[in-house]
N, C-alpha and C positions, 0 to 999 in steps of 0.2 A: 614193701620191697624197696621202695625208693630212699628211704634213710639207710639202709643197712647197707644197699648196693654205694652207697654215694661214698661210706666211710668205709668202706671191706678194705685189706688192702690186694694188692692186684691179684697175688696168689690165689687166694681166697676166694678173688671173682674168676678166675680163670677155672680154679677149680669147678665153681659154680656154672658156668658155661658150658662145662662139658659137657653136661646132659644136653646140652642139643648138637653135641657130635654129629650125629645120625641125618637130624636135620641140616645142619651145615653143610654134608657130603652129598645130601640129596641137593641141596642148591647149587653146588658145584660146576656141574654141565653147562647150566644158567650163567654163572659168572664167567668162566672161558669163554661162553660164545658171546657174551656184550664186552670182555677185553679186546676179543678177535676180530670185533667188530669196530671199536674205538681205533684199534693201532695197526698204522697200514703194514703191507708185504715189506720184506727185507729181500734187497736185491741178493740173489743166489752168489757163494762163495763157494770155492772148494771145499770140502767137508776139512782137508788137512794139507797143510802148505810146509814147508820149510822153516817158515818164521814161527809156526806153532814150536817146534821143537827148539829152534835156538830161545824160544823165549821161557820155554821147561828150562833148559840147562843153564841161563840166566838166573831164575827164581832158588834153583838150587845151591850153584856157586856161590852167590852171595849172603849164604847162610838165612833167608826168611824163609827158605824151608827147607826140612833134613829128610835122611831115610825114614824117620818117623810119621811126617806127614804129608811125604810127597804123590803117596794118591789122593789127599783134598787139593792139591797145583795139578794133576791131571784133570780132576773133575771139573777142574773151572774153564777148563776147553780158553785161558785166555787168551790167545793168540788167536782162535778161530774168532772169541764175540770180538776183540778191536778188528780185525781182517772186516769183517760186519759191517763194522760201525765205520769203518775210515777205507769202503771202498772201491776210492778212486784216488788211492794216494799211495805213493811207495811206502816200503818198508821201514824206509829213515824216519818219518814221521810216524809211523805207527808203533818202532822201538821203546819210546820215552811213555807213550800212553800206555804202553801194555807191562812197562817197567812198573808204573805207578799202581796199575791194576792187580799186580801180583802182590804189590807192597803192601796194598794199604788193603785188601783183604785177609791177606795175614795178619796184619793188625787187627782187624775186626772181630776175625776169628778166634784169632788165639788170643787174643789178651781183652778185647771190649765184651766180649759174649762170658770171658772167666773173671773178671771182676780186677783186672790188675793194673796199679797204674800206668798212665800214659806219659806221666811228666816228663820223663829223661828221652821218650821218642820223640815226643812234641819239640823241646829243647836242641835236642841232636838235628832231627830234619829241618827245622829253621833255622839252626844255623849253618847246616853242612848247605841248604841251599841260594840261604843270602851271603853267605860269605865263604864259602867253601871249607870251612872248620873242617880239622881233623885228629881233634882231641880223642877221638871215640874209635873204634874198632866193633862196634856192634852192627849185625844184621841190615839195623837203618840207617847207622853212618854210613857200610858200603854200599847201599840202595840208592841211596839221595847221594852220593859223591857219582856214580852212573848215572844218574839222572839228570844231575846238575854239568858233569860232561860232555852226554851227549847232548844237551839242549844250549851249550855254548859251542860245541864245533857244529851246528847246526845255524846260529849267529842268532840265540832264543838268549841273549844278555840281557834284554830289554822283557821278558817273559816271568826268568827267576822270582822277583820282586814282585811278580802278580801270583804267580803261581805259590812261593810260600806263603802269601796271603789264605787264599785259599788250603792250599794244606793247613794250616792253623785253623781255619773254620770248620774243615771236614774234622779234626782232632777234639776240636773242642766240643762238637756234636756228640761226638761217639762221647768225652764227658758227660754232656748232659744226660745222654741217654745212660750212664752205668750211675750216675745220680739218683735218677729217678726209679731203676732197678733195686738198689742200692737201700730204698727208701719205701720197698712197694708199694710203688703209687705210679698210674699214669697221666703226664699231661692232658689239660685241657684238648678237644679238638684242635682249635685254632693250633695252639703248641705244638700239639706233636703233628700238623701235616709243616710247617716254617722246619719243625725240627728234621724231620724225613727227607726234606730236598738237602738238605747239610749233609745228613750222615748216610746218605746212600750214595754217596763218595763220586756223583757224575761231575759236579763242575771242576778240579781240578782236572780230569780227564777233555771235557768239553773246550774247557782254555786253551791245552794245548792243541787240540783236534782246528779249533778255529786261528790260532796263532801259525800254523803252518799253512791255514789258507790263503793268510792274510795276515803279515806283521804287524798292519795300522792295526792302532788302537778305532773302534768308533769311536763318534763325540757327540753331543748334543743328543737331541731326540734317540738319533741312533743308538746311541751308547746305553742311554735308559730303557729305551724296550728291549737291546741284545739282552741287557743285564736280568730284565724279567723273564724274557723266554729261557735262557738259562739255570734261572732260577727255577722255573715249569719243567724244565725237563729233570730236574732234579727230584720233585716233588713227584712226577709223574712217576719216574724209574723205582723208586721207593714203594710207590701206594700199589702200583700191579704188584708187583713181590710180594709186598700184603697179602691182596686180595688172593692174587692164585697160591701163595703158602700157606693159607690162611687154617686148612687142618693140621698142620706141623705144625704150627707156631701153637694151636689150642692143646697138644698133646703135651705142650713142653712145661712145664713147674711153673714158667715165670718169661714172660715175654711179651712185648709190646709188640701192638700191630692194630693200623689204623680204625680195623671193625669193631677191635676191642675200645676203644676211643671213643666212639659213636655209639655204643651201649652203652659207657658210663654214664658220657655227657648225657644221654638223652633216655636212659633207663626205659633202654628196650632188646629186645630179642635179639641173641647175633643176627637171627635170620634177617629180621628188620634192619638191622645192622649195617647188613653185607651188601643189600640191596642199598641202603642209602651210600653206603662205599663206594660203589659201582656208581652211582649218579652223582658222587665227588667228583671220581675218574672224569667222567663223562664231562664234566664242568670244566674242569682243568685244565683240559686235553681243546675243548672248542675253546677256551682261552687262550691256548698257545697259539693255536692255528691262529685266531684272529691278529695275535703280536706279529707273527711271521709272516701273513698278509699287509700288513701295516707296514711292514719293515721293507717287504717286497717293492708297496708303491711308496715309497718314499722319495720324494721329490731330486733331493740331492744324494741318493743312496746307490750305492757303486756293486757291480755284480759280486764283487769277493764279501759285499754285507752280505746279501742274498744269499751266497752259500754259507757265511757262518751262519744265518739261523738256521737255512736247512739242514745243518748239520746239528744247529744243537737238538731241531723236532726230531732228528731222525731215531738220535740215540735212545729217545725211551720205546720205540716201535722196535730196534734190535734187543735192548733188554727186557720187551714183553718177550720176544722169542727166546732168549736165553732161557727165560725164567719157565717156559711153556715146555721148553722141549730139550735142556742143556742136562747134563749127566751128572753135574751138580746138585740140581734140581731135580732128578729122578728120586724112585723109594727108596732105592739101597742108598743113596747121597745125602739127600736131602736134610738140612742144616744137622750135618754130626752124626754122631758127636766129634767135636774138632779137638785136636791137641792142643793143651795151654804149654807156649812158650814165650821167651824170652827175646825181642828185638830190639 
């Protein structure tokens, strides 16, 4: 089996996987309750707020989504996961993150999961947000021109030029990942969990969730562990999606997901798999804590450090809950089929 599994190309082993459906669904109970157990409680929000709807008719307005696919922007409850994830903070600061979150899922959706490129949105949002270009009339020029507005009448001047950093990393991820699609083949482990914290699209959202806590940049010490725990929380937000998607993602033709990674490399059982996935989680997760302990007792470290890291742990404890219990993530939702359009 181990020569055939090593070269199959992913199709192929996915296909071949399926027969353990059955045992996959049987392990299931088992993986929710050691995520449940990993990622703490979410401080309770309204189920629905005001800001949930002005940020539907945001998403809509700006053409990332039409009557065509504006029950996949209801399903994504975005307004309720950033309300979540940011709170203790007004709605000003939670506008710009829940703009990005509408955006760049529609990106994911429509166009990374249909195979189409991304050149002219990568170009368009890096330039409309380092320099406010306005060559463009599409979806993600008007997206990134509100973004980039409100995060300068905000006095986020000094944020842009971090933040199209990152939008260009999260872009470039989702490349890789329709590469390796593209090619059916998946990355090594090591690869695809590096590649996971990229394109499960947290750290542009995390930058600016901690840049409204605190405009200083870290530096020193600080700066390198903020940068790792953010990194962790990225990888983190990713791998649960995995793990609790993890029978959608086997039903689907062709899709990458960390369990499937951990059979290749290691040519053995999803079931084996899933379990070792789960003791990834587990790894990752006492890793973060320890950065966010560290960062805690840091000698010369100022309370507004202390809450960006607690903001960047927090956020993959709200996206385990998204992913557990959001109506995107339910059966009738759950990944699609989503509409390919044009941004």
């Amino acid at each position: 089996m181990g020569d055939t599994q090593t070269t199959a190309g992913l199709s192929d082993l996915i296909a071949r996987w399926r027969r353990e459906s059955q045992a996959v669904e049987d392990l299931m109970p088992w993986v929710r309750s050691r995520m449940a157990a990993v990622f703490s409680a979410v401080e309770p929000v309204p189920e629905h707020d005001p800001f949930d709807e002005n940020m539907y008719r945001w998403g809509m307005s700006t053409g990332v989504y039409s009557a065509v696919n504006a029950h996949e922007l209801a399903a994504m409850q975005c307004g309720l996961v950033v309300r979540r994830c940011m709170p203790n903070l007004p709605d000003q600061a939670r506008e710009p993150v829940a703009m990005y979150l509408i955006w760049i899922t529609a990106v994911d959706d429509g166009m990374v999961d249909h195979g189409s490129s991304l050149d002219e949105v990568a170009a368009v949002a890096d330039g409309v947000l380092r320099r406010g270009e306005t060559t463009s009339e599409s979806p993600t020029a008007r997206a990134m021109a509100d973004l980039r507005r409100t995060l300068l009448e905000r006095g986020g001047t000094d944020l842009l030029p971090i933040l199209a950093d990152l939008v260009g990393e999260n872009l470039e991820a989702f490349r890789r990942k329709q590469t390796h699609l593209r090619e059916d083949r998946l990355p090594p482990l090591n690869e695809y969990v590096a590649l996971r914290g990229l394109d499960d699209s947290i750290r542009p959202m995390v930058a600016m969730h901690q840049w409204f806590l605190s405009p200083t940049s870290a530096e020193g010490a600080a700066a390198t562990l903020l940068d790792e725990l953010n990194r962790l929380a990225g990888q983190l937000g990713g791998l649960v999606n995995d793990l609790l998607g993890l029978p959608a993602d086997l039903a689907r033709p062709e899709f990458m997901n960390v369990v499937f990674a951990l059979a290749q490399d290691y040519q053995v059982s999803l079931v084996t798999a899933c379990r070792a996935a789960v003791a990834v989680v587990e790894t990752l997760h006492e890793r973060a804590e320890w950065v966010c302990n560290a960062i805690r007792t840091l000698p010369d470290g100022s309370p507004a450090l202390v809450q960006q890291a607690e903001a960047a742990l927090y956020w993959p404890d709200v996206l385990h809950l998204w992913t557990s219990t959001g109506s995107r993530h339910s059966p009738e939702h759950a990944y699609g089929p989503t509409s390919v359009r044009t941004l």
